[in-house]
C-alpha positions in Angstrom: 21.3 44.1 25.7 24.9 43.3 25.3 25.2 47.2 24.7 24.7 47.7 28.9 28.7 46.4 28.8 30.0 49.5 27.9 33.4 48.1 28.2 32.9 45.1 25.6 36.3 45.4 23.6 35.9 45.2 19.4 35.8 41.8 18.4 38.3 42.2 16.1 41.2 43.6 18.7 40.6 40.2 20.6 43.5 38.0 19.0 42.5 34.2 18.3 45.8 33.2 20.1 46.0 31.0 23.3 46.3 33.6 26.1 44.6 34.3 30.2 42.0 37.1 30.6 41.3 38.6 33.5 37.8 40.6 34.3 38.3 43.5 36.9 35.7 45.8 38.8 35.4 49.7 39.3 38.2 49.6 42.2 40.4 47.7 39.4 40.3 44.5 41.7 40.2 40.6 39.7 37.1 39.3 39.7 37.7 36.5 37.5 40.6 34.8 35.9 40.6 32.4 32.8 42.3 31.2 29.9 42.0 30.3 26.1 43.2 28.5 23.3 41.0 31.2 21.7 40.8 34.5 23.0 38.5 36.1 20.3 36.3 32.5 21.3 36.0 32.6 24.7 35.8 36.3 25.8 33.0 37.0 22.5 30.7 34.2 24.7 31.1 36.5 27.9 29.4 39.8 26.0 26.3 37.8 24.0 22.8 39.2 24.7 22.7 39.2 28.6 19.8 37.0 28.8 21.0 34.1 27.3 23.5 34.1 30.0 23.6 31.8 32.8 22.5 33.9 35.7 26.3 33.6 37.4 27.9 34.4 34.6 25.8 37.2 33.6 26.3 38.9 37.6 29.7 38.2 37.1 30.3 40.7 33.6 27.7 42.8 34.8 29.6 43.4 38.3 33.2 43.9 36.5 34.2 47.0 34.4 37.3 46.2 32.4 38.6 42.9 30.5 42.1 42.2 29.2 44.1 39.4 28.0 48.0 38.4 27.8 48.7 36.1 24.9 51.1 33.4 25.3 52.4 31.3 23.4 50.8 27.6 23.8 47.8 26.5 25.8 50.3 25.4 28.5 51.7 28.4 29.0 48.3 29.8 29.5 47.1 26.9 32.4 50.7 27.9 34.2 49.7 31.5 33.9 46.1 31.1 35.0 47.2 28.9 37.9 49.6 31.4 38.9 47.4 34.2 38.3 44.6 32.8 40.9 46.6 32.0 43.2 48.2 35.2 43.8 44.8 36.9 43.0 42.2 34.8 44.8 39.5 36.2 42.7 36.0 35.9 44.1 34.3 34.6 40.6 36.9 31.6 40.5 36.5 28.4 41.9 37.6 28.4 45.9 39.0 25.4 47.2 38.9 24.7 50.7 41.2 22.2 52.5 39.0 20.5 55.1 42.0 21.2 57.9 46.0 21.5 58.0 47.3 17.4 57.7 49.8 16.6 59.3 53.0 14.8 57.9 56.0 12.7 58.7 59.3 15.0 57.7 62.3 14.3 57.4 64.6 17.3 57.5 67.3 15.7 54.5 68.8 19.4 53.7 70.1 19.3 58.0 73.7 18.2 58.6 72.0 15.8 61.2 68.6 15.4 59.7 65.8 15.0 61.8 62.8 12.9 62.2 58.8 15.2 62.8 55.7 15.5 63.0 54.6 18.5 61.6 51.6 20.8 59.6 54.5 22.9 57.9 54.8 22.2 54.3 57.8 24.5 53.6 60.6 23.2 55.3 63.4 23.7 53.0 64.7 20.2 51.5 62.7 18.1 53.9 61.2 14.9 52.5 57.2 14.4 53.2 55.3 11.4 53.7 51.3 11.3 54.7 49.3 13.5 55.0 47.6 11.8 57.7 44.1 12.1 59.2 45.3 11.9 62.7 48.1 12.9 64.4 48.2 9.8 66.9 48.7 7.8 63.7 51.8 8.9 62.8 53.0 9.2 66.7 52.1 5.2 66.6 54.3 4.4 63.4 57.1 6.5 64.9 57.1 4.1 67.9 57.3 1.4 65.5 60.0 2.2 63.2 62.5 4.5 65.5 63.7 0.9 67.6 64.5 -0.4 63.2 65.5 3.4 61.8 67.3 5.1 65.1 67.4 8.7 64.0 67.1 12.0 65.4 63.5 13.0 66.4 64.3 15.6 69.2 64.5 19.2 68.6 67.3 21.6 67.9 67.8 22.9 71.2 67.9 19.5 73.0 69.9 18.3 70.2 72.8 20.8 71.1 72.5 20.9 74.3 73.5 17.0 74.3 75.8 17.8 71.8 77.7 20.1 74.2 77.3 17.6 77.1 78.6 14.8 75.0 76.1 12.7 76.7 72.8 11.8 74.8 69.1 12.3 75.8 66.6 9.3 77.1 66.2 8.3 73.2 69.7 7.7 73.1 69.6 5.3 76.0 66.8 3.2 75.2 67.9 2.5 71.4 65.4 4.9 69.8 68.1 6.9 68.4 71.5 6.4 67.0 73.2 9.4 69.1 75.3 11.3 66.6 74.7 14.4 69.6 77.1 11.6 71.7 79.6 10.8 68.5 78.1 7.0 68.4 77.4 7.9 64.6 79.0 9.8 62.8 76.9 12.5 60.5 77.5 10.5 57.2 76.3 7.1 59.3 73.3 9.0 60.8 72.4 10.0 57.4 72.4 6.8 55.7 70.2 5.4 58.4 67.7 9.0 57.6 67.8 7.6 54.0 66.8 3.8 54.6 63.3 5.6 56.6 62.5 8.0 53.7 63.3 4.3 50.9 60.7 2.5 53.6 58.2 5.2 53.8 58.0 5.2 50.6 57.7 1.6 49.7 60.5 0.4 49.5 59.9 -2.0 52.1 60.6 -5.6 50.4 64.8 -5.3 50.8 65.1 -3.9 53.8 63.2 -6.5 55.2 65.3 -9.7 53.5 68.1 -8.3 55.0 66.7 -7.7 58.0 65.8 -11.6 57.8 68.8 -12.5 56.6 70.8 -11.2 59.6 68.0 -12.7 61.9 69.0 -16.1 60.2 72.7 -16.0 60.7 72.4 -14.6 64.3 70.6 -17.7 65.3 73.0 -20.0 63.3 75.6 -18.4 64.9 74.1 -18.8 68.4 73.3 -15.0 69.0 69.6 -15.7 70.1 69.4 -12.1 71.6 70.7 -10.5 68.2 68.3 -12.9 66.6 65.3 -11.9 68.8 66.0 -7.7 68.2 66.1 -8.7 64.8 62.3 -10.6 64.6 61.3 -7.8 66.7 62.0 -5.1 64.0 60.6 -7.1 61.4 57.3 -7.4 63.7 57.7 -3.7 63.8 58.3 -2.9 60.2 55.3 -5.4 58.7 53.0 -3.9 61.3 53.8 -0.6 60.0 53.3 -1.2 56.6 50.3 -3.2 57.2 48.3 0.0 58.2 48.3 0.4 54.5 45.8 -1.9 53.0 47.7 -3.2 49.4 45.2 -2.4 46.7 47.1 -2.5 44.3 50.5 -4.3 42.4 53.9 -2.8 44.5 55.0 -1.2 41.3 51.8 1.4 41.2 52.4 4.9 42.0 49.4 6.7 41.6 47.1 10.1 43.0 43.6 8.6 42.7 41.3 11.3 42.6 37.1 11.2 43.6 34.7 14.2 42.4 31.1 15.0 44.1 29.5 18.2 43.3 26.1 20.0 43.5 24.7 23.1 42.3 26.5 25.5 45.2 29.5 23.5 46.0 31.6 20.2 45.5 34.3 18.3 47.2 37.1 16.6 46.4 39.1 13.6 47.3 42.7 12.1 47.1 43.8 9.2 48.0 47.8 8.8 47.7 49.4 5.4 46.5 52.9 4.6 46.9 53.8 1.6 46.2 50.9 -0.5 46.0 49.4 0.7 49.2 47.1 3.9 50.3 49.4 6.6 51.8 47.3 9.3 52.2 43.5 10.8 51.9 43.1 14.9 51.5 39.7 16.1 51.1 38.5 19.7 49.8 35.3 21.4 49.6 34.8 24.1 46.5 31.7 26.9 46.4 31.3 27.0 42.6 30.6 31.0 41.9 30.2 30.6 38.4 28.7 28.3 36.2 31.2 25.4 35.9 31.7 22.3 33.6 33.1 19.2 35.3 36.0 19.5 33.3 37.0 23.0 34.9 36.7 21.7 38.8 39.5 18.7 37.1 41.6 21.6 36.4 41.3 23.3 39.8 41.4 20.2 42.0 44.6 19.1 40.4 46.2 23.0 40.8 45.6 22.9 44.5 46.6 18.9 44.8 50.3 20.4 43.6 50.3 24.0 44.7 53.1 22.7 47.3 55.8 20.8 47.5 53.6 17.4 46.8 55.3 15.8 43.5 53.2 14.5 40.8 53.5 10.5 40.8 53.4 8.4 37.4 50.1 7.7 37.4 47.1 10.5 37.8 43.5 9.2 38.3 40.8 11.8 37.2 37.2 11.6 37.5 36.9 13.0 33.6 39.7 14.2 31.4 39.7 18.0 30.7 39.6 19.7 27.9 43.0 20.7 27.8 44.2 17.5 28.7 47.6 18.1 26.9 48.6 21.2 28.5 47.6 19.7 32.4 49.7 16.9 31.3 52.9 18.7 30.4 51.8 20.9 33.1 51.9 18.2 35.9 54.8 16.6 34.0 56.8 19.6 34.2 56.6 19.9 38.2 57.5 16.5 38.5 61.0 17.4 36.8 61.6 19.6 39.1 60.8 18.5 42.3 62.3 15.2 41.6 64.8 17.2 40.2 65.3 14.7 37.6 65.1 16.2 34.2 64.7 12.7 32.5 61.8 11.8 35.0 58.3 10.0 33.5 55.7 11.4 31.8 53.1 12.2 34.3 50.0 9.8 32.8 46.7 12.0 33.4 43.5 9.0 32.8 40.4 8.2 33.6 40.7 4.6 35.2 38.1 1.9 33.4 38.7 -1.3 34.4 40.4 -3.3 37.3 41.9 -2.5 40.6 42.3 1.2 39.6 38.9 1.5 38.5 37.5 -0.2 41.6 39.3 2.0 44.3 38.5 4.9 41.7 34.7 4.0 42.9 35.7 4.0 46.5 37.6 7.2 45.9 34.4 9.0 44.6 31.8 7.3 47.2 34.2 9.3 50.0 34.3 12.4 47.8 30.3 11.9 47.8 30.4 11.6 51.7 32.4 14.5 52.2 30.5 16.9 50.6 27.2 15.1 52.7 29.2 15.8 55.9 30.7 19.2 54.7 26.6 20.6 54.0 25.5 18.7 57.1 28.1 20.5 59.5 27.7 23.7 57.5 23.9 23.2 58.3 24.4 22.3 62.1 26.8 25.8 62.7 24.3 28.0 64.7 26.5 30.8 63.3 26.0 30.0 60.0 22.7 29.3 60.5 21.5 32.8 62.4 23.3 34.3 59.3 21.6 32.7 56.7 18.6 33.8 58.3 19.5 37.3 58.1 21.1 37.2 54.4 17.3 35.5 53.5 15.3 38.6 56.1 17.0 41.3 54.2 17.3 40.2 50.7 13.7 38.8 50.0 12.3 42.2 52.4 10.7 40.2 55.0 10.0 41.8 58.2 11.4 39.7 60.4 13.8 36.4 60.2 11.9 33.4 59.2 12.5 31.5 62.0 10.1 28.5 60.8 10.4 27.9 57.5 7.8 25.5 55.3 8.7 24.4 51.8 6.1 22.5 49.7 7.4 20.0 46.7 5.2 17.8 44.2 6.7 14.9 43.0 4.4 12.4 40.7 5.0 9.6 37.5 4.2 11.1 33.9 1.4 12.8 35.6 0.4 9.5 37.8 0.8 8.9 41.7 0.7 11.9 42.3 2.4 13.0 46.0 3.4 16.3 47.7 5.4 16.6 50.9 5.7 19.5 53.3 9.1 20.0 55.5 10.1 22.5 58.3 13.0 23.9 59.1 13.0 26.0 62.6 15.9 28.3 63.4 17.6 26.6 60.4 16.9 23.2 61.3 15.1 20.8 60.1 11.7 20.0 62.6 10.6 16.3 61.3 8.0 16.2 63.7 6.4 18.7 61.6 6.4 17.2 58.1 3.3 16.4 56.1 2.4 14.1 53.1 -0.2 15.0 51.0 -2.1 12.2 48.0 -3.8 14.2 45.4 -6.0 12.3 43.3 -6.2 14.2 40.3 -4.4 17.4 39.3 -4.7 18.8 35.7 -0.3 19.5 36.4 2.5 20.8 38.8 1.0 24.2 39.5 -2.8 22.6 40.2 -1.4 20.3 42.2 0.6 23.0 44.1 -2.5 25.3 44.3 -4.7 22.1 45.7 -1.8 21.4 48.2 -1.1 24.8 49.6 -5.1 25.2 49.6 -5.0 22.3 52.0 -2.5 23.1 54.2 -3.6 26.8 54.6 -7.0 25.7 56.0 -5.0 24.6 59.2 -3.8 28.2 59.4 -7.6 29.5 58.8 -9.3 27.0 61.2 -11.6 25.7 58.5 -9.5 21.9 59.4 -8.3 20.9 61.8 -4.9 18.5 62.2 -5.8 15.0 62.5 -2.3 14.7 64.3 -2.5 17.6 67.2 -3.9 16.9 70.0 -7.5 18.2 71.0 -7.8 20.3 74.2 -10.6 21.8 75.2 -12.8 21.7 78.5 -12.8 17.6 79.0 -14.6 15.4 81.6 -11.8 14.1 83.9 -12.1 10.2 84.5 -10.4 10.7 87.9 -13.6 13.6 89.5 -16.2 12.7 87.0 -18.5 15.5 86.3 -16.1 18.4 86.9 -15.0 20.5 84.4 -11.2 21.1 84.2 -9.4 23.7 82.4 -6.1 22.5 80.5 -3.4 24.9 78.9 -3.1 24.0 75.4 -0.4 23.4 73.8 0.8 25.1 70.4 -1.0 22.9 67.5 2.2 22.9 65.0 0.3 22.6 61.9 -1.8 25.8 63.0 1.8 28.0 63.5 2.2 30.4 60.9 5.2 30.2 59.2 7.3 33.1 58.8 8.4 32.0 54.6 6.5 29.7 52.4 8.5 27.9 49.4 7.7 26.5 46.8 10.3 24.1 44.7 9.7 25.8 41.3 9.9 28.7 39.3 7.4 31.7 38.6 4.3 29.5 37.7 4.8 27.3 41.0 5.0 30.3 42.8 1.7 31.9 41.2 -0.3 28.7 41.9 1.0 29.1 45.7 0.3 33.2 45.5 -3.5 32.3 44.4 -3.9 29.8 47.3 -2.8 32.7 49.7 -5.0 35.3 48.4 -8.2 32.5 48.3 -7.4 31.7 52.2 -6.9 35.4 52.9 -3.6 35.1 54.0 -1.7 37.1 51.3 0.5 38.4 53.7 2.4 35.4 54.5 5.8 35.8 52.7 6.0 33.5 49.2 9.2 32.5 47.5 10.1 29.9 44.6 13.6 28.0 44.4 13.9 27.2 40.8 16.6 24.3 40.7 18.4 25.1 37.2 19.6 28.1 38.3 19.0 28.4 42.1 16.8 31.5 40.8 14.8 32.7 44.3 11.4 33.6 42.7 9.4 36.5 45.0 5.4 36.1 44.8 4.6 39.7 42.3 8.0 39.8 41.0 8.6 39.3 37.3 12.6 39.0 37.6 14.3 36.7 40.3 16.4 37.6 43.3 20.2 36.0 42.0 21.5 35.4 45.9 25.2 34.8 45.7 26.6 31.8 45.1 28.3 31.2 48.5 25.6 32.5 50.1 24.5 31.5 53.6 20.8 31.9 52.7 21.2 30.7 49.3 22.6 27.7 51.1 19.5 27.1 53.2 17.0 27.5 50.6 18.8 24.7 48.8 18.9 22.5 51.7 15.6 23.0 52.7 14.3 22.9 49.0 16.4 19.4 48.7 14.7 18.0 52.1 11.0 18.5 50.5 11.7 16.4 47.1 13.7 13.6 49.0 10.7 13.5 51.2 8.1 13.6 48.7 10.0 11.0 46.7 10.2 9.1 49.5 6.9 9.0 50.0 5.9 8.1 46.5 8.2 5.1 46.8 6.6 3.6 49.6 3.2 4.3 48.3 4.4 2.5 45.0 5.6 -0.3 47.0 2.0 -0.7 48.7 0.1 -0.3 45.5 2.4 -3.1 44.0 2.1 -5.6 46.9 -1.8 -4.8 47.1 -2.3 -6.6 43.3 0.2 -9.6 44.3 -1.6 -9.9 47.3 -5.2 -10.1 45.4 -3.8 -12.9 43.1 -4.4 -16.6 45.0 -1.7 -18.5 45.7 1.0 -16.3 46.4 2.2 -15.3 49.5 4.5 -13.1 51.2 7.4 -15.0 50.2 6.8 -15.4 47.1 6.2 -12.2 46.4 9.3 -10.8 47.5 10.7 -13.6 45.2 8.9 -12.5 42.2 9.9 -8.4 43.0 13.9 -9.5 43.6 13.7 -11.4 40.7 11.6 -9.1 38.5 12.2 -5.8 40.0 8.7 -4.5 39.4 5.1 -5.2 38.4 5.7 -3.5 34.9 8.3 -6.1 33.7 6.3 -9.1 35.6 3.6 -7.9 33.6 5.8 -8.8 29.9 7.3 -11.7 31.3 6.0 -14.8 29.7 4.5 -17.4 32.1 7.9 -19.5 31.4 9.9 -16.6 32.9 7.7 -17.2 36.0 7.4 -20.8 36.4 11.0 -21.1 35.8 11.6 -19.6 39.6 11.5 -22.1 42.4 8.6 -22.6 44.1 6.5 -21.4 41.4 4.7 -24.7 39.0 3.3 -23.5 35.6 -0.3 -23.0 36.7 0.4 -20.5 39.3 2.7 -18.8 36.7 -0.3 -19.0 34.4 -2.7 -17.3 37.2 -0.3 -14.6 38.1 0.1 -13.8 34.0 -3.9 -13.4 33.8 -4.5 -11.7 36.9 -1.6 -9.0 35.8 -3.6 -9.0 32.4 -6.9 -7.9 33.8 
């Protein structure tokens, strides 16, 4: 099968030296970009027998038409190259970050004669120094109130600033001491500037010396009787503790560090950054990434850190990674590289590029990754919630699995059970690409031979609703009732819909081709083969078609593919939930049969134990030795769990 890529190149013209290769279509345009330490290695993988290819891989060589390579010389030269390469590129195969929104930062415009004090989204102000980014703009608008009454500079804009140049009279700021009015010759340029330069040492941690001086002179104003000088100076201390205070210190004053967070699924992942200067948390960027090809973790590592320094942002000492990648050495020298430069100190620190394991670190690594893991939540929940995105899903799904209309109600059937015990399936439906809760059904099957019996016995029951052979317990009955109020006379009621009788417009199954041909024989027995069948195998997000023997491969940043997964997802954390709580009822039933213990007890005995399985191979002095428990009722609860 690896014939069918007529373009394979000899394996021996592929050189074994470190090098980016670059897959291109028909029209010539990248598809996918990628480097080596290997050449020869890496591109021979891409062209083995097309079946043993991951499915995104393999729709990836099989769209493209050409391959070539560009050696270089070390495996660094090859991660600048391939970082450079995507981002001119932006090929469609490659990873595709997504900032969340444009932050906004505090700039100060340091390459100005006069600099100047913003707020702005621009990251590509020439020579300005950045600090943030922030989450809201109010944020920074409150520290500037703070801090302009301790560091008076320039916050107006260019054209007010020379139009009170001109007048020789300053603006409002100038007045009320927010500014030091170089515009009106109070400062001169070079005095202006040295006050610009004690903000950018504050916002960026230096905080301790400025404010013993600041204490100082508060000191020896009210020694010397100046009680007003003294008072303007406690004030700006106020103001400068208050501002750094917004930081929460997390960590010693000395740390400068990018912490970084990780959460992905199958379709997409997101990132998170939290910035520390000086002890304290600066900053929080988020992205979200759809994952087109099959991906380690240590290739997201790679791409998150590219797009964390694709601007002007400077590499700190310390990087915080979920994982190390592969080629940790060459991201290292890498990130160490652009810190050089835009420190422009060539004797600056080696960037460090770990994985933090223990202490203060480690712990806001944790908090770093529970937000990465809420992100990408809130990122499929809103993506979910868009009617837009919705309404197209449902027409990607329509025309690529051949149904003949949208499936505006959706039911998807999962099976979840213990080593072939307790075994539970849950139905969940999604109408006009939302979830309907009202709708969802449990199902207990007593015994099931395996997954695709007990998906045939659960579709069987469920389809009866549709047939009229049952009818469901939970809709209400309407039919020609005796009304209490005019007993005796017949009244005649409009019924409403009975929601487990509406036909669904798609059935899935969470499975592959077996699943799907336990559902398929369910249909045909109920005589209602026409209803349209799919399967959502999880491994490879393969969409299984009832009477297909080959899967439908949707693309990876598909809007449909995207709702079969959610959908799909909803079912099993439903059915799991359900066998939890049924596992909790079947566990408090035997406690509850043994005499002597009580509801208190027994939530002693599961906090303590965790579950009936380890009570079970505790000896009775593991039991008695909990409070409220003597040795004989230990000695009853052993024998009961026994029999």
């Amino acid at each position: 099968m690896a014939d069918m890529l007529s373009y394979r190149p000899k394996t021996g013209d592929i050189p074994t030296n470190p090098g980016v290769y670059r897959f291109r279509d028909a029209t010539a345009r990248i598809l996918y970009v990628g480097k080596a330490k290997n050449l020869r290695a890496r591109l021979t993988s891409y062209f083995a027998p097309l079946e043993k290819l991951h499915e995104r891989t393999r729709r990836m060589v099989t769209s493209a038409a050409s391959v070539e390579w560009t050696v270089v010389r070390t495996e660094f030269e090859a991660l600048q190259l391939e970082f450079t390469w995507i981002k001119e590129f932006e090929p469609p195969f490659n990873i595709q970050f997504r900032d969340d929104k444009s932050y906004p930062y505090l700039a100060l415009t340091l390459g100005e004669k006069v600099p100047r004090v913003l707020i702005t989204r621009n990251h590509k102000i020439p020579n300005a120094r950045y600090f943030g980014p922030y989450t809201k703009t109010w944020a920074i608008r409150e520290t500037l109130d703070l801090i302009l009454p301790v560091f008076p500079m320039r916050s107006c804009s260019d054209g007010i600033y020379k139009k009170a140049e001109a007048a020789k009279r300053p603006c409002l700021l100038g007045d009320i001491g927010r500014c030091a009015a170089p515009c009106a010759g109070r400062v001169t340029p070079e005095e202006h500037r040295s006050i610009a330069l004690d903000l950018s040492a504050f916002m960026s941690g230096k905080n301790d010396g400025h404010l013993k001086q600041l204490k100082q002179k508060m000191f020896d104003a009210s020694e010397n009787q100046d009680y007003e000088g003294a008072a303007k100076y406690r004030d700006n201390i106020a103001a400068l503790e208050t501002v750094a205070s917004k930081s929460s210190v997390v960590l010693p004053e000395e740390v400068d560090a990018d912490v970084f967070g990780l959460a992905r699924d199958e379709l997409s992942a997101a990132v998170q950054q939290f910035i520390v200067r000086g002890g304290r948390v600066r900053g929080v960027r988020s992205w979200t990434v759809d994952i087109a090809l099959d991906v380690e973790d240590g290739e997201l590592v790679d791409n998150m850190l590219r797009v964390a320094y694709e601007t002007e942002d400077s590499p700190p000492r310390d990087v915080i990674v979920p994982l190390i990648p592969d080629d940790e050495d060459a991201v290292r020298d890498w990130l160490t590289e652009i810190r050089r430069e835009r420190t422009s100190d060539p004797r600056a620190a080696r960037v460090k590029l770990r994985v933090a394991s223990r202490g203060d670190l480690a712990a806001l690594a944790a908090t770093v990754e529970k937000n990465a893991k809420q992100a990408l939540m809130l990122f499929k929940t809103r993506r979910s919630a868009d009617y837009i995105s919705r309404s197209k899903a449902l027409a990607e799904l329509e025309i690529a699995l051949g149904l003949p209309a949208s499936p505006l109600r959706i039911e998807c059937f999962d099976v979840s059970h213990l080593s072939g015990t307790r075994i539970v399936a849950s139905m969940v439906v999604f109408e006009d690409g939302l979830a309907k809760k009202s709708d969802y059904r449990k199902f207990a099957i007593p015994e099931a031979r395996d997954d695709t019996d007990a998906m045939h016995q659960v579709l069987s029951r469920r389809l009866a609703y549709l047939t009229g052979a049952v009818q469901d317990p939970e809709a209400p009955r309407f039919s020609g009732e005796i009304d209490p109020v005019a007993e005796g006379e017949i009244v005649t009621t409009v019924p409403k819909k009975k929601s487990f009788a509406y036909p669904p417009g798609l059935l899935i199954v969470d499975g592959g081709q077996p699943q799907v041909n336990a559902a398929q024989r369910a249909l045909a027995e109920a005589g209602l083969g026409h209803i349209p069948l799919v399967g959502l195998a999880k491994r490879l997000e393969e969409v299984w078609v009832a009477g297909e023997s080959y899967p439908i491969i949707l693309p990876r940043n598909s809007e449909g593919l995207f709702l079969l997964q959610q959908v799909r997802d909803e079912a099993h954390r439903f059915a799991i939930s359900f066998q939890r709580t049924s596992r909790k009822r079947d566990i408090n039933t035997v406690l509850n049969d043994i005499p002597g213990l009580g509801p208190t007890r027994i939530k002693k005995l599961l906090s303590h134990f965790g579950s009936v399985t380890v009570l079970k191979n505790a000896t009775v002095e593991e039991i008695a030795s909990l409070s409220g428990i003597n040795h004989a009722l230990a000695t009853t609860i052993k024998d009961a769990l026994k029999a």
